[in-house]
DRENROGU-157991 format. One record per atom (N, C-alpha, C): x, y, z; residue in three letters; chain; atom name. Coordinates in pm, 1 decimal. Example, Ala and Ser with C-alpha at 12.3 -4.5 7.8 and 13.67 -1.06 7.14 Angstrom:
@X: 1319.0; Y: -569.0; Z: 780.0; aa: ALA; ch: A; at: N
@X: 1230.0; Y: -450.0; Z: 780.0; aa: ALA; ch: A; at: CA
@X: 1320.0; Y: -330.0; Z: 780.0; aa: ALA; ch: A; at: C
@X: 1285.0; Y: -225.0; Z: 708.0; aa: SER; ch: A; at: N
@X: 1367.0; Y: -106.0; Z: 714.0; aa: SER; ch: A; at: CA
@X: 1290.0; Y: 3.0; Z: 787.0; aa: SER; ch: A; at: C
! end
This chain:
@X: 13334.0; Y: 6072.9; Z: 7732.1; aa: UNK; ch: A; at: N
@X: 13474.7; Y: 6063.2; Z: 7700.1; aa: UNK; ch: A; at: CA
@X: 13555.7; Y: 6117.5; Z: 7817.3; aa: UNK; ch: A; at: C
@X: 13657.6; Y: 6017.3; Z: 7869.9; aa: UNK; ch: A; at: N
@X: 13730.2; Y: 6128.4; Z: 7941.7; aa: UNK; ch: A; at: CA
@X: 13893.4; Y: 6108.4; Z: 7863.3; aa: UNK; ch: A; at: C
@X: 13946.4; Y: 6190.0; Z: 7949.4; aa: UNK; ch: A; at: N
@X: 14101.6; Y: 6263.3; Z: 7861.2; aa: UNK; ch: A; at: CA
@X: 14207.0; Y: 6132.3; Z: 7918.9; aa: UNK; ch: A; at: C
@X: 14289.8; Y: 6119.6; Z: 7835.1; aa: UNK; ch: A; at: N
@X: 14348.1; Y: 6033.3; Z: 7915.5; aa: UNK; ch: A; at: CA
@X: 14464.9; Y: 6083.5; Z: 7930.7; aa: UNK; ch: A; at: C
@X: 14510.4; Y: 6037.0; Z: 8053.6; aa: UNK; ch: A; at: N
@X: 14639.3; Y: 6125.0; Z: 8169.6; aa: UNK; ch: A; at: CA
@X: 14821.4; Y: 6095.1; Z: 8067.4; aa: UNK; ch: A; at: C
@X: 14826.3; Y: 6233.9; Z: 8071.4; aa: UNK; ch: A; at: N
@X: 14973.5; Y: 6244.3; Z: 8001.8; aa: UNK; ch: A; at: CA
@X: 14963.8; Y: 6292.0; Z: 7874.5; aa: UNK; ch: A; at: C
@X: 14818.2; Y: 6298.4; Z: 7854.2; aa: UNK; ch: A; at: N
@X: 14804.1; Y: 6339.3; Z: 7671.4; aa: UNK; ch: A; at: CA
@X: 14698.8; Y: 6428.9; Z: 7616.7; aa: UNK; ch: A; at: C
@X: 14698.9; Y: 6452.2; Z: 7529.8; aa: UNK; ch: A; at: N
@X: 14557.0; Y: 6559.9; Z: 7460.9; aa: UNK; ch: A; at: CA
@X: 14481.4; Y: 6489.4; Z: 7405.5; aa: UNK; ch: A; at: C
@X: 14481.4; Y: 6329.5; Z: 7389.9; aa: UNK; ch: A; at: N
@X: 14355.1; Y: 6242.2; Z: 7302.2; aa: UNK; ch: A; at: CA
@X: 14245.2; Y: 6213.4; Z: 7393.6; aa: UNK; ch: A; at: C
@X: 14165.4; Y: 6260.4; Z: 7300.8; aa: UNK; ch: A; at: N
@X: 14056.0; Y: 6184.8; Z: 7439.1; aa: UNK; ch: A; at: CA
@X: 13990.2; Y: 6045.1; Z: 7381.9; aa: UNK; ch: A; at: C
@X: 14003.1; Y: 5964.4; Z: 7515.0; aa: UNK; ch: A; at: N
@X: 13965.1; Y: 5788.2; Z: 7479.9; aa: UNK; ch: A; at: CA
@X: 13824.5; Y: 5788.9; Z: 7583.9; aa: UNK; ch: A; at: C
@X: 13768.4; Y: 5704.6; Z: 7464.0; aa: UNK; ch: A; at: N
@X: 13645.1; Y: 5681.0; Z: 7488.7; aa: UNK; ch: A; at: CA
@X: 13611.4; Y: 5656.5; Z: 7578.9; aa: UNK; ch: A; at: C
@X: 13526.4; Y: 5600.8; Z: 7726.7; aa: UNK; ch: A; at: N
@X: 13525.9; Y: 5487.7; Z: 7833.5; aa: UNK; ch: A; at: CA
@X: 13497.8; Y: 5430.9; Z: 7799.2; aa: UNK; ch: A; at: C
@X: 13487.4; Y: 5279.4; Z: 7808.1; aa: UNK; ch: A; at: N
@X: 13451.4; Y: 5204.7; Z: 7763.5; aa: UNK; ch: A; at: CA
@X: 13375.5; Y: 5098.0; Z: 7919.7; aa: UNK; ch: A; at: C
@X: 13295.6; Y: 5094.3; Z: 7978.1; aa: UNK; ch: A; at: N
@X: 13203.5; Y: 5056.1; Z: 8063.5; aa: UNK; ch: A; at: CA
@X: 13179.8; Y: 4930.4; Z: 8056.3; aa: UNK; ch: A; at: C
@X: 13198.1; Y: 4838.5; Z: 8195.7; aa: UNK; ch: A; at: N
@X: 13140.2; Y: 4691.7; Z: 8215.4; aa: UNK; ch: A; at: CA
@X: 12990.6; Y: 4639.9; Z: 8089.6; aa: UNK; ch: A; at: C
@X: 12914.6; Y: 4768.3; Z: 8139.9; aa: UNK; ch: A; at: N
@X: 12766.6; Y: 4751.8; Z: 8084.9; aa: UNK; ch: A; at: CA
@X: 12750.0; Y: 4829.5; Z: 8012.0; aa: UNK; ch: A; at: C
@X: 12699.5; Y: 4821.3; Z: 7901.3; aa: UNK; ch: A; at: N
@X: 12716.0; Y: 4903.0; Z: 7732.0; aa: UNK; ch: A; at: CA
@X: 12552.9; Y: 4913.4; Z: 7704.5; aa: UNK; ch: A; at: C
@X: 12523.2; Y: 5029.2; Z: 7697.2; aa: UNK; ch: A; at: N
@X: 12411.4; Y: 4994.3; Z: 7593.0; aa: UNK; ch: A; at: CA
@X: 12414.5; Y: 4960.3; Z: 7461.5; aa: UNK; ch: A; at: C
@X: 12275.8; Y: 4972.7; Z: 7363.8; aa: UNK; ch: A; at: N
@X: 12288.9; Y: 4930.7; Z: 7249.4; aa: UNK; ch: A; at: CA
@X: 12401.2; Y: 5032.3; Z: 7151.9; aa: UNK; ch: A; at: C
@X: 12389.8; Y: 5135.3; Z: 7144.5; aa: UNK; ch: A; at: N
@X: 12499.9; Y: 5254.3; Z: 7121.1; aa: UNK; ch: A; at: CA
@X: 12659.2; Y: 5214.5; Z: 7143.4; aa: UNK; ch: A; at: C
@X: 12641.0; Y: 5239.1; Z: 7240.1; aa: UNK; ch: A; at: N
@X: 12804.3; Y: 5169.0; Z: 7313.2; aa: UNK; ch: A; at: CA
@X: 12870.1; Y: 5074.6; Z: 7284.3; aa: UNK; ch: A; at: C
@X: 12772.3; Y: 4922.0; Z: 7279.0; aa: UNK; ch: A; at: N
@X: 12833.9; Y: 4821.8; Z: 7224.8; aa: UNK; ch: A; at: CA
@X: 12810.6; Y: 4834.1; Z: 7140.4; aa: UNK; ch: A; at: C
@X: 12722.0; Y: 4885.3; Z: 6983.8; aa: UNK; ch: A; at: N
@X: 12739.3; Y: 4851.7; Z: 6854.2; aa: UNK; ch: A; at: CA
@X: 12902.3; Y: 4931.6; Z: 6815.3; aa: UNK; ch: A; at: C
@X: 12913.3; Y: 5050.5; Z: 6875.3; aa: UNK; ch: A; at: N
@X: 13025.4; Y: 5130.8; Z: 6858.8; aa: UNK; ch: A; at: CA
@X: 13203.9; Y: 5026.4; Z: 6904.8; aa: UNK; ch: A; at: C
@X: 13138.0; Y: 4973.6; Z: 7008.0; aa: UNK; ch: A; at: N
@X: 13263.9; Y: 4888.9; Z: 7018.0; aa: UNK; ch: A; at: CA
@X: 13286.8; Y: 4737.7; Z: 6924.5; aa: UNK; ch: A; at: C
@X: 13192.3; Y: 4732.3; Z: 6931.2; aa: UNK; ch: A; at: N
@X: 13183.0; Y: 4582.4; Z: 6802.9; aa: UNK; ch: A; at: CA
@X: 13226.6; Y: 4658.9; Z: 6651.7; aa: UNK; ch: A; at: C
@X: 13159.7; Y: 4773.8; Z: 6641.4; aa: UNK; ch: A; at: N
@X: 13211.3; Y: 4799.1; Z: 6494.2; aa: UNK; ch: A; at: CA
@X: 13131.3; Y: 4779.3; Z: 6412.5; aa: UNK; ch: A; at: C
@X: 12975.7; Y: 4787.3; Z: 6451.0; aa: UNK; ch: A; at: N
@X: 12840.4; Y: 4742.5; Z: 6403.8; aa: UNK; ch: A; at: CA
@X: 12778.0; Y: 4848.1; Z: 6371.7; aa: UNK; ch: A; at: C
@X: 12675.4; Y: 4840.3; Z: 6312.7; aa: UNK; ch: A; at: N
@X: 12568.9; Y: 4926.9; Z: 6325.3; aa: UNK; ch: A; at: CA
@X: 12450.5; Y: 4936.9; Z: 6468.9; aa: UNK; ch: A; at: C
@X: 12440.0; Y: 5041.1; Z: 6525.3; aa: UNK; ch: A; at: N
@X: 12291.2; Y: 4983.6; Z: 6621.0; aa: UNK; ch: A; at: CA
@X: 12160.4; Y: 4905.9; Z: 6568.8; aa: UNK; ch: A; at: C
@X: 12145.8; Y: 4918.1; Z: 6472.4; aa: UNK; ch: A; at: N
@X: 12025.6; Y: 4847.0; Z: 6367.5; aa: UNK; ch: A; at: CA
@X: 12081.2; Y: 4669.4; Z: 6401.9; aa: UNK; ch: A; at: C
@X: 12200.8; Y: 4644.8; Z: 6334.9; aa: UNK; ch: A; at: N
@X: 12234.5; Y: 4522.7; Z: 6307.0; aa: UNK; ch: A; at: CA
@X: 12261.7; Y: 4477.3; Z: 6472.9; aa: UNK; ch: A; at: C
@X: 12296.1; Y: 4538.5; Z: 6509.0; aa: UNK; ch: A; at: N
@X: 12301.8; Y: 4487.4; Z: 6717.1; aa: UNK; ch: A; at: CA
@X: 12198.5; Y: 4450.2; Z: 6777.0; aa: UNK; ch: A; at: C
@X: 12088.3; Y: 4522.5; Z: 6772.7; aa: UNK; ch: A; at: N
@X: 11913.9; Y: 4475.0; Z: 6808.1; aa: UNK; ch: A; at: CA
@X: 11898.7; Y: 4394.8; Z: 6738.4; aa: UNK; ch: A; at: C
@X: 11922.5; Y: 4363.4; Z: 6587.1; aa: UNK; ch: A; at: N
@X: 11890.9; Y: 4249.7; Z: 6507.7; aa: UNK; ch: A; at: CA
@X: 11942.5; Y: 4136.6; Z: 6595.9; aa: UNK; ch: A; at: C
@X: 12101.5; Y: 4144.9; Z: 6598.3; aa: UNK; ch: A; at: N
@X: 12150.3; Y: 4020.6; Z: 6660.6; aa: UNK; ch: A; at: CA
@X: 12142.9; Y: 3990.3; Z: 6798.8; aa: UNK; ch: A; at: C
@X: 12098.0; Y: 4064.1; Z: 6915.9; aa: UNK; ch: A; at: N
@X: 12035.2; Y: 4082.1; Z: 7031.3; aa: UNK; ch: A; at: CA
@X: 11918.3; Y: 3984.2; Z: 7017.0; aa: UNK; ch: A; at: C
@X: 11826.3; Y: 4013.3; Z: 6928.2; aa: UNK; ch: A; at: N
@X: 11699.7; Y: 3968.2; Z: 6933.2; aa: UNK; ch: A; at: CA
@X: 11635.2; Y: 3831.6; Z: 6907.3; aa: UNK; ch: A; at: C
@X: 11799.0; Y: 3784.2; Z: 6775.0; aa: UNK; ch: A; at: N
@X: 11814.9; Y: 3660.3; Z: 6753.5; aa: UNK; ch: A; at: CA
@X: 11873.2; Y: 3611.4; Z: 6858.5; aa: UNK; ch: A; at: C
@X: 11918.9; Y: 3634.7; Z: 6983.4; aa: UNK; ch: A; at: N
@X: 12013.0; Y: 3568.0; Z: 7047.8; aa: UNK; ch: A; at: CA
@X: 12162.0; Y: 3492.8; Z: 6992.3; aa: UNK; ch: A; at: C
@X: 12197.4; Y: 3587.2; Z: 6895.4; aa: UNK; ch: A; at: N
@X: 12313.5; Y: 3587.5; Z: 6802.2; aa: UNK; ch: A; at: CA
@X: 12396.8; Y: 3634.7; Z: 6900.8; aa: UNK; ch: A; at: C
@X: 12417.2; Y: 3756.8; Z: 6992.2; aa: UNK; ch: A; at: N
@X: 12493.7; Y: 3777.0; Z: 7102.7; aa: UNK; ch: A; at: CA
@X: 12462.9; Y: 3799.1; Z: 7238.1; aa: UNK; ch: A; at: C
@X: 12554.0; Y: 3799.5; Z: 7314.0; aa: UNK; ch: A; at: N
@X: 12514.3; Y: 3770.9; Z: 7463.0; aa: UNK; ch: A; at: CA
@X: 12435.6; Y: 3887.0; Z: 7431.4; aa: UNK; ch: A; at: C
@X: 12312.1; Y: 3915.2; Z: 7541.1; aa: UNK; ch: A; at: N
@X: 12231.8; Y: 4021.0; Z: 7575.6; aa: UNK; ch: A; at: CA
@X: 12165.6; Y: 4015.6; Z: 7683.4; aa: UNK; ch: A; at: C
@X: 12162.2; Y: 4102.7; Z: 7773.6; aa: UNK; ch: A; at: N
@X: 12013.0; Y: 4085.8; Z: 7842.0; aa: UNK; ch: A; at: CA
@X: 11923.5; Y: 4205.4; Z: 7803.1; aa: UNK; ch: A; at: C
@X: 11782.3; Y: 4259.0; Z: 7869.3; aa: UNK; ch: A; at: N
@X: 11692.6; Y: 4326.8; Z: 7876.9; aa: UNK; ch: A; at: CA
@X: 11681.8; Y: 4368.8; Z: 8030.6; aa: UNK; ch: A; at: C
@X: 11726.1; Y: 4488.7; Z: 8011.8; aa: UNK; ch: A; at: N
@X: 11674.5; Y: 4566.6; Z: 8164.0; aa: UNK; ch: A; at: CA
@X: 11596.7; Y: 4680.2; Z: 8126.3; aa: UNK; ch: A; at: C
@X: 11466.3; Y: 4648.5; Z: 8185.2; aa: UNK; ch: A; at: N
@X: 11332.6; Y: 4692.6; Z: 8145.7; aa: UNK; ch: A; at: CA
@X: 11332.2; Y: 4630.7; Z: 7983.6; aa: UNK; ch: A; at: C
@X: 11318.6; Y: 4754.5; Z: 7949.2; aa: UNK; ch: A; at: N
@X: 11251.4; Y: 4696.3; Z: 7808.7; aa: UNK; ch: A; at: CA
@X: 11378.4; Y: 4746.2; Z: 7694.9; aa: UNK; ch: A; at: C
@X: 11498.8; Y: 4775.6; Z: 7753.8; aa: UNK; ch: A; at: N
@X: 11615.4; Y: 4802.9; Z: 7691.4; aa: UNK; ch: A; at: CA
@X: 11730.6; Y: 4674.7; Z: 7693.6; aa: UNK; ch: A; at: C
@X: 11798.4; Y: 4684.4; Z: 7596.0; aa: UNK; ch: A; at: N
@X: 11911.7; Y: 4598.3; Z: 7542.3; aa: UNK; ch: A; at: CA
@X: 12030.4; Y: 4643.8; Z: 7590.2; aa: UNK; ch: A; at: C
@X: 12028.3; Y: 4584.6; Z: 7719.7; aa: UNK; ch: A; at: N
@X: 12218.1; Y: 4570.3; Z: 7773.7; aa: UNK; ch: A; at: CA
@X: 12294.8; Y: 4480.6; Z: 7733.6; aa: UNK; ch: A; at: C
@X: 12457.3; Y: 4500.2; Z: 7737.9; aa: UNK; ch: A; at: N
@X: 12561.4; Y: 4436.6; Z: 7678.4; aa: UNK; ch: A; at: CA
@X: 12701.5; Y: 4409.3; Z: 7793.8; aa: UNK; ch: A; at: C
@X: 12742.7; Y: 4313.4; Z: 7801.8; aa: UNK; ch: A; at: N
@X: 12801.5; Y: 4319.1; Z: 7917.2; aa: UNK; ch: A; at: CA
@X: 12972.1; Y: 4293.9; Z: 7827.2; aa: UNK; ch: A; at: C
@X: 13075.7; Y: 4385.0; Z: 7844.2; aa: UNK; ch: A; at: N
@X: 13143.6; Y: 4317.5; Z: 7828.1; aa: UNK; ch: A; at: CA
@X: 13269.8; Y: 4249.7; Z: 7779.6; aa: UNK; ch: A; at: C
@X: 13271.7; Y: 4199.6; Z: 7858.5; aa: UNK; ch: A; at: N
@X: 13333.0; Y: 4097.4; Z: 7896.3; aa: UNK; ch: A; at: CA
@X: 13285.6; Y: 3988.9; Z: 7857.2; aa: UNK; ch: A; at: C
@X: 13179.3; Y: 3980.6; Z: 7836.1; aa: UNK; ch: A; at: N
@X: 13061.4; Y: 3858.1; Z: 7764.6; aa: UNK; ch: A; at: CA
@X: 13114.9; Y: 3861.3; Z: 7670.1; aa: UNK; ch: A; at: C
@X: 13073.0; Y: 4003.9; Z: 7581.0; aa: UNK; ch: A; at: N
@X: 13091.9; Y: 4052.8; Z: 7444.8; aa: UNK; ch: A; at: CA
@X: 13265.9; Y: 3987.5; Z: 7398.0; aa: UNK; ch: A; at: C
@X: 13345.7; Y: 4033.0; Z: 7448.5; aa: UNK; ch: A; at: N
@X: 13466.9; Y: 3961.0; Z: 7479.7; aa: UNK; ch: A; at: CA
@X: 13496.4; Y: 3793.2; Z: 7430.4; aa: UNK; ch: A; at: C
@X: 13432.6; Y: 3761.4; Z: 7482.2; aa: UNK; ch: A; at: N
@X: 13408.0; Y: 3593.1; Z: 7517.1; aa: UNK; ch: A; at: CA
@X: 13322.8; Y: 3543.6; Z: 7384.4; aa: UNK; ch: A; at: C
@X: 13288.3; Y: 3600.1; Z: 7348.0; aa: UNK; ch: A; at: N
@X: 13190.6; Y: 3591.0; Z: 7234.8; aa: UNK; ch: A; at: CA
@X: 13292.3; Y: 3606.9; Z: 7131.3; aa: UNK; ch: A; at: C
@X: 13304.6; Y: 3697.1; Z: 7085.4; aa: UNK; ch: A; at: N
@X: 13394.2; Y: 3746.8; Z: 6951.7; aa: UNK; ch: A; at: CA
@X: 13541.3; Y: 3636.1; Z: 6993.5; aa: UNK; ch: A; at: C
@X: 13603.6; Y: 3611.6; Z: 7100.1; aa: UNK; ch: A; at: N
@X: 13715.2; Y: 3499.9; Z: 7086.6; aa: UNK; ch: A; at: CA
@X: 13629.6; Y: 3381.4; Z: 7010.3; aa: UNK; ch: A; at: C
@X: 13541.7; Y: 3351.0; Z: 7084.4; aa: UNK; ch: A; at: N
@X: 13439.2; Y: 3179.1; Z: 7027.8; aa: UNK; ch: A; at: CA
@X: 13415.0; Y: 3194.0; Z: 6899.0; aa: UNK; ch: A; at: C
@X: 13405.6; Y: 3299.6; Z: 6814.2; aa: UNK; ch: A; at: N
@X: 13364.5; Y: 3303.9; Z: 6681.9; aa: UNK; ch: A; at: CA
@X: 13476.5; Y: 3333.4; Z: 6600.4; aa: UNK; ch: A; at: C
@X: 13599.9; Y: 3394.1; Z: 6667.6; aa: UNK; ch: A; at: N
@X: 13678.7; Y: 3374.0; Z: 6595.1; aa: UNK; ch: A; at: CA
@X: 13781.2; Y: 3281.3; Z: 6594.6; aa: UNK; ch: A; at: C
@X: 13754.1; Y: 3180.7; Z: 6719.3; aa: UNK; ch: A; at: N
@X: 13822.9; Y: 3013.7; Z: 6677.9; aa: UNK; ch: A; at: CA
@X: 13727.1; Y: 3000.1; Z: 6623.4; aa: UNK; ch: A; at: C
@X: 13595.3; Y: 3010.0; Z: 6600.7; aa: UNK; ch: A; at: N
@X: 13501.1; Y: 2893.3; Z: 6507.7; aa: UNK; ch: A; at: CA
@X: 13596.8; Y: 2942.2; Z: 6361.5; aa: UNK; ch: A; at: C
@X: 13597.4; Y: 3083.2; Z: 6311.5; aa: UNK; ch: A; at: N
@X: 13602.0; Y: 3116.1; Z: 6184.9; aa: UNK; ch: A; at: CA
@X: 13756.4; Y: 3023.5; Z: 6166.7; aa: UNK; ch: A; at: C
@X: 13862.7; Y: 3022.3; Z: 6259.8; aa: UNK; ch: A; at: N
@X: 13969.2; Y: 2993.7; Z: 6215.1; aa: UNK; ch: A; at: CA
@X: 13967.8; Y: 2840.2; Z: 6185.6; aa: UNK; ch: A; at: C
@X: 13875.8; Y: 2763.0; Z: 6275.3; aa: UNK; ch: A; at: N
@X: 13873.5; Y: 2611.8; Z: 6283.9; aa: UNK; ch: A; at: CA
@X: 13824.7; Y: 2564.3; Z: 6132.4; aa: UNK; ch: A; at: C
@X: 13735.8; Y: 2665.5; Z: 6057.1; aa: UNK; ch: A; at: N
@X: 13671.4; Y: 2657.1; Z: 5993.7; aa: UNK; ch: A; at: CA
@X: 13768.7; Y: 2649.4; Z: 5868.6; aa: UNK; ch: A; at: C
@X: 13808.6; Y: 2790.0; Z: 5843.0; aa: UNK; ch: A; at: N
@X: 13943.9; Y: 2794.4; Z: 5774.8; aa: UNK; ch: A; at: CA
@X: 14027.2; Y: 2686.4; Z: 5733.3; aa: UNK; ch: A; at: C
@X: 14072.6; Y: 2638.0; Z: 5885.4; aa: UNK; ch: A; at: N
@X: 14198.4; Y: 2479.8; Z: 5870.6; aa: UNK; ch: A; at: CA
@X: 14102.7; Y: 2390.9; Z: 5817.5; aa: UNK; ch: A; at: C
@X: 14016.6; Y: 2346.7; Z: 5836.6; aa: UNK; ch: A; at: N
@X: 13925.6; Y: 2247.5; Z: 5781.9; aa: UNK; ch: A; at: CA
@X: 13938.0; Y: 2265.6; Z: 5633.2; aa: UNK; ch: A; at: C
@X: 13913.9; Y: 2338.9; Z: 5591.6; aa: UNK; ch: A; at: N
@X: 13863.8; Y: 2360.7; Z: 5431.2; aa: UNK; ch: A; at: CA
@X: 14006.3; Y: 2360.2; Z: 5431.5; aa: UNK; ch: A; at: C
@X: 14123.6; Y: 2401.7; Z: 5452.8; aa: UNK; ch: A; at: N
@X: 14232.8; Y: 2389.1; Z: 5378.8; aa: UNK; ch: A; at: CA
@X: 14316.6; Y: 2269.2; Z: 5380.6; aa: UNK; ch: A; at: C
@X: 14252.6; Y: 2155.7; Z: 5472.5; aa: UNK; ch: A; at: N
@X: 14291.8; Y: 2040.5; Z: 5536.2; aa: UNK; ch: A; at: CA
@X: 14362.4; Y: 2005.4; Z: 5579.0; aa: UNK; ch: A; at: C
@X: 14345.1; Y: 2130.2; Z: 5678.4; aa: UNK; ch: A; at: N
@X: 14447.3; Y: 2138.2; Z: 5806.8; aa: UNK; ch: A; at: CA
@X: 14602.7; Y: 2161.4; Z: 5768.4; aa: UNK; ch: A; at: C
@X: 14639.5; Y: 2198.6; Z: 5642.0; aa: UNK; ch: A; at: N
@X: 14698.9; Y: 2266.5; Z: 5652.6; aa: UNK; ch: A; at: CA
@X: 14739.8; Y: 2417.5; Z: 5583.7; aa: UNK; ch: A; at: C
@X: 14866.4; Y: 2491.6; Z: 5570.7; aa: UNK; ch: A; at: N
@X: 14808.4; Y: 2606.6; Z: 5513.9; aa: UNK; ch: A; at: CA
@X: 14865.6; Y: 2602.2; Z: 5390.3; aa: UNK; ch: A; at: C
@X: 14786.5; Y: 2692.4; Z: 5293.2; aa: UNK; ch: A; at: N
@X: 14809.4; Y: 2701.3; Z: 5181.8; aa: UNK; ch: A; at: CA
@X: 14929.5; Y: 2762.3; Z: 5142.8; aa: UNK; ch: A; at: C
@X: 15006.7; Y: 2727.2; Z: 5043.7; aa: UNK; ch: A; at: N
@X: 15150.8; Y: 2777.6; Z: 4993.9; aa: UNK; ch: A; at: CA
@X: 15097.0; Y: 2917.7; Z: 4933.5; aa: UNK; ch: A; at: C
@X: 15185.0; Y: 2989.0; Z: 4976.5; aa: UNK; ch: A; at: N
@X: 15215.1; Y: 3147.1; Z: 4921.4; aa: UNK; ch: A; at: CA
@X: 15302.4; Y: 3146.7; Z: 4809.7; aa: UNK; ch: A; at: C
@X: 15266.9; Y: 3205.6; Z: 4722.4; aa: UNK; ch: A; at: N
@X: 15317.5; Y: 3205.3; Z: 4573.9; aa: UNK; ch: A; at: CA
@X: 15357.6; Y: 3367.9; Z: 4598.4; aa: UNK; ch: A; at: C
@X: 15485.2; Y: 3348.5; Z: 4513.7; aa: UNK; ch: A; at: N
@X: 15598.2; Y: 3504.0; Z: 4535.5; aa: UNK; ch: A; at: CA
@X: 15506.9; Y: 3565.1; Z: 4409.4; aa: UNK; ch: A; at: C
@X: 15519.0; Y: 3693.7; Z: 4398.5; aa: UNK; ch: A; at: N
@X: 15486.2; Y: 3765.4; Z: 4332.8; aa: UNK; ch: A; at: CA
@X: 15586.6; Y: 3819.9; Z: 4215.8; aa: UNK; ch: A; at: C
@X: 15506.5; Y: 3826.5; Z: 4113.3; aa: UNK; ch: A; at: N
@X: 15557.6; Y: 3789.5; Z: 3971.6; aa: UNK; ch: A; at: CA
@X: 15615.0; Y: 3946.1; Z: 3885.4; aa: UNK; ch: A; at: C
! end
């Protein structure tokens, strides 16, 4: 952690290259469920040595692509367009 300038909070670093720790913490995951999805090739990953690096900016690029898939997905089922909001009663 370092301190960040002008204040008393301290912010995390957050690093090009993440390990499994690092990036499950920035995804908002568990480390369990990160090696799971590492292993499936569910997210970017590589292996340096016999450990699970995370790059990212990858990571980045990833979570945008899945969340146009989720939204594309969304308009589809609502057929393309959006559903009326009903006022509250």
């Amino acid at each position: 952690m370092r301190v960040a300038a002008k204040t008393n909070l301290l912010v995390p670093e957050i690093r090009e290259v993440m390990d499994i720790r690092q990036a499950s913490d920035y995804l908002g995951i568990s480390s369990d469920t990160l090696y799971k999805y590492a292993s499936e090739a569910f997210v970017p990953a590589f292996k340096l040595g016999n450990r699970w690096r995370f790059k990212r900016s990858r990571l980045d690029e990833w979570m945008d692509r899945q969340s146009d898939a989720v939204t594309a997905v969304a308009e589809s089922e609502a057929g393309g367009k959006k559903k009326p909001v009903r006022g509250e009663y």
